[in-house]
N, C-alpha and C positions, 0 to 999 in steps of 0.2 A: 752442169755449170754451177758453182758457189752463187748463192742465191742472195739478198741484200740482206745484210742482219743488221743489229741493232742499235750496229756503233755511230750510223748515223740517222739522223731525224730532220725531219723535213722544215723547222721552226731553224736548224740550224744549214741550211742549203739557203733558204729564203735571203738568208744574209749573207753569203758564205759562199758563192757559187762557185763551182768546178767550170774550170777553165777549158776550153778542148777547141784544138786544132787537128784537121781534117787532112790529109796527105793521100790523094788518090787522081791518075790524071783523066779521071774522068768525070768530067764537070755536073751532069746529069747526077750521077751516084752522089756526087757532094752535097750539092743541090737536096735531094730525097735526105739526106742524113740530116743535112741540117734541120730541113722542115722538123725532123722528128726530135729532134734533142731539141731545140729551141722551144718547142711546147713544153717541156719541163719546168719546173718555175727553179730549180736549183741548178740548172746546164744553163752554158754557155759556151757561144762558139765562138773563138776570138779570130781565127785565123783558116786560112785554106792554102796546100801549096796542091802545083799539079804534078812536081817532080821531086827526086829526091834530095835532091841536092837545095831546092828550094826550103825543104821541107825542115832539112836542117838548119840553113840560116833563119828562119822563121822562129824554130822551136830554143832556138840559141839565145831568140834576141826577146821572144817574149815569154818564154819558160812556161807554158800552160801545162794543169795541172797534169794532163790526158792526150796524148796524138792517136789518134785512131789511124792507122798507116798498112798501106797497101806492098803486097809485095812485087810486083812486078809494076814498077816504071821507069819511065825516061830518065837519063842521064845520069843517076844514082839510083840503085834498087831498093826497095825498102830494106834488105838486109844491113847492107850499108849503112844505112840513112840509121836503121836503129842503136847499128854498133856509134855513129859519131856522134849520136844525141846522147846515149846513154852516157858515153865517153864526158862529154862536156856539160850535161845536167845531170845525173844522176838518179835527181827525185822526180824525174820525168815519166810518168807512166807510160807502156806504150802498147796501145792494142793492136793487134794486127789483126784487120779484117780484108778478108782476100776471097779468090775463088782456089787454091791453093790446099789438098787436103792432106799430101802426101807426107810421111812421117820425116824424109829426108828436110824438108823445107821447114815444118814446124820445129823441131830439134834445132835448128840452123839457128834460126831466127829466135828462139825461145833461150839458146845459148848465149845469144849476142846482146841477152837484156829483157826483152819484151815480157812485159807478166801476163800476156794473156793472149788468146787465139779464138778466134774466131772465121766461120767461113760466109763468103756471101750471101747464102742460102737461110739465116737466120731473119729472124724478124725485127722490127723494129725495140720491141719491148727488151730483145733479148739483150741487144745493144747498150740500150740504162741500166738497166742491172750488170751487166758486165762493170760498164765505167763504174759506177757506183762502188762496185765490190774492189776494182783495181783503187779506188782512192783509201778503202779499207787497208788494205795490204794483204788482199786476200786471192789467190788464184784462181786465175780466169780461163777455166778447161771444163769439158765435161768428160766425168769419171770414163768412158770409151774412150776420149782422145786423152785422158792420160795414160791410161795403166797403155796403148799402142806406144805413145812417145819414149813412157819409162822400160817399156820392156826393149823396144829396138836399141836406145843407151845401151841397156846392161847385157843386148846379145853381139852388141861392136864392141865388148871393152876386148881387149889384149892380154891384159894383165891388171888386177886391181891394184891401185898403188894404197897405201892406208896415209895417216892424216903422220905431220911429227910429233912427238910426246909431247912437245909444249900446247897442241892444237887436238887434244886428245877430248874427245865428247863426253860430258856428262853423262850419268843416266839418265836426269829428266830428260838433258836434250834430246838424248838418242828415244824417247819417247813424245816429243814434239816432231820431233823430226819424221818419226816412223808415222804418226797420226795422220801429218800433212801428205805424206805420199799418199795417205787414202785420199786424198781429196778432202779431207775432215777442216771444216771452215775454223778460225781460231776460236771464235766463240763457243764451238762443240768442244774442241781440244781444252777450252778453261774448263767448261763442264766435266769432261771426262777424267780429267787429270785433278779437279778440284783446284783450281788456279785462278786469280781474276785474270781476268782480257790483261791486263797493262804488263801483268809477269807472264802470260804465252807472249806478246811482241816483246819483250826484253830477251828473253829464249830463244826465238829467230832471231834477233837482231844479232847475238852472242854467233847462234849457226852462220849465221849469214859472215861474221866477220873471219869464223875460226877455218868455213870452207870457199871462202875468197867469190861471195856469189852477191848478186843484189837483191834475188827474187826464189820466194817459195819452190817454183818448179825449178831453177837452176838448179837451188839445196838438192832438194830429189836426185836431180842426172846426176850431182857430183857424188850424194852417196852411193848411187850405183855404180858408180865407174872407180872408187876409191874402199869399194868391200864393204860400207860402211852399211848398207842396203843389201835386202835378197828384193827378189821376185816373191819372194813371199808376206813380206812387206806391204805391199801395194795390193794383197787381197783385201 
């Protein structure tokens, strides 16, 4: 998992809290999360829904920074629930924490928006640094459940399609881009590249628009699935 770097500090949390609503219908589990995010002096929990469909008019109507959202519930599944949040907030972060570990379901759900995955088996701590890193704009996977998700992408593609000459990748990008499929957090990527932080997110923000995605790990699937990416890559 992308670990918390140093784009934020805790003098600015203090004042500045990350917003986070809960989406799991299981009240016990909500209950345990909250306790644990609520001891943070920078989290906040503004909301809880217990279904999907809840979860969306929730996240609609008070926009928190983070939904922490489950994939299997009532009347809307989280898949859903994240394709029409993402749909109508955009800057909505969305973690999915599930007991769900299967490459079909993360791919699913990680396509439909969500910047990050997680399974119910983690620990508390592991939880804040996730949120924390997803309000970075930083991917929230551990390097095993990436290079499973990326390599299952790139062994369904069909045919790669490439990008159109107007939407044609820089070199740096195609070196941003190649970094983040390692899992390389953007503040390694400035380092490595000799870049500050603000021109590595201008360079995602560029991939992000040229390959029609919201989030890091999307960038990733869509260059696998468009040639733009190997398997090799992702060592």
């Amino acid at each position: 998992m992308v670990g918390v770097t140093s784009e934020f500090s805790s003098k600015h949390y203090k004042s500045n809290k990350i917003r986070i609503m809960l989406a799991d219908d299981h009240p016990l589990l909500r209950q345990a999360l909250r306790d644990v995010l609520e001891k943070q002096p920078d989290l906040e929990v503004i909301a809880e829904a217990s279904d999907g469909e809840e979860a969306v008019k929730l996240a609609t109507e008070l926009n928190p920074d983070v939904v922490i959202m489950d994939i299997s519930m009532p009347e809307l599944n989280g898949l859903e629930a994240t394709k029409q949040i993402k749909a109508n907030c955009p800057a909505i972060a969305v973690l999915v924490l599930t007991v769900h570990s299967d490459s079909e379901h993360i791919l699913s759900i990680l396509q439909a928006g969500a910047g990050g995955y997680l399974t119910k088996s983690v620990y508390g701590d592991e939880v804040i640094y996730a949120i924390r890193s997803l309000v970075c704009g930083e991917t929230v996977l551990s390097p095993a459940v990436s290079q499973q998700i990326f390599k299952y992408a790139f062994q369904h593609i069909i045919k790669p399609k490439g990008l159109d000459a107007g939407d044609k990748l820089s070199s740096r990008e195609l070196e941003v881009l190649s970094l983040a499929a390692k899992g390389t957090s953007n503040k390694d990527i400035a380092l490595k590249l000799g870049l500050s932080l603000r021109t590595v997110k201008s360079y995602l923000a560029n991939l992000f628009l040229k390959l029609n995605v919201a989030s890091r790990t999307e960038a990733v699937i869509v260059g696998l699935r468009k040639g733009i990416l190997t398997l090799g890559d992702l060592d």
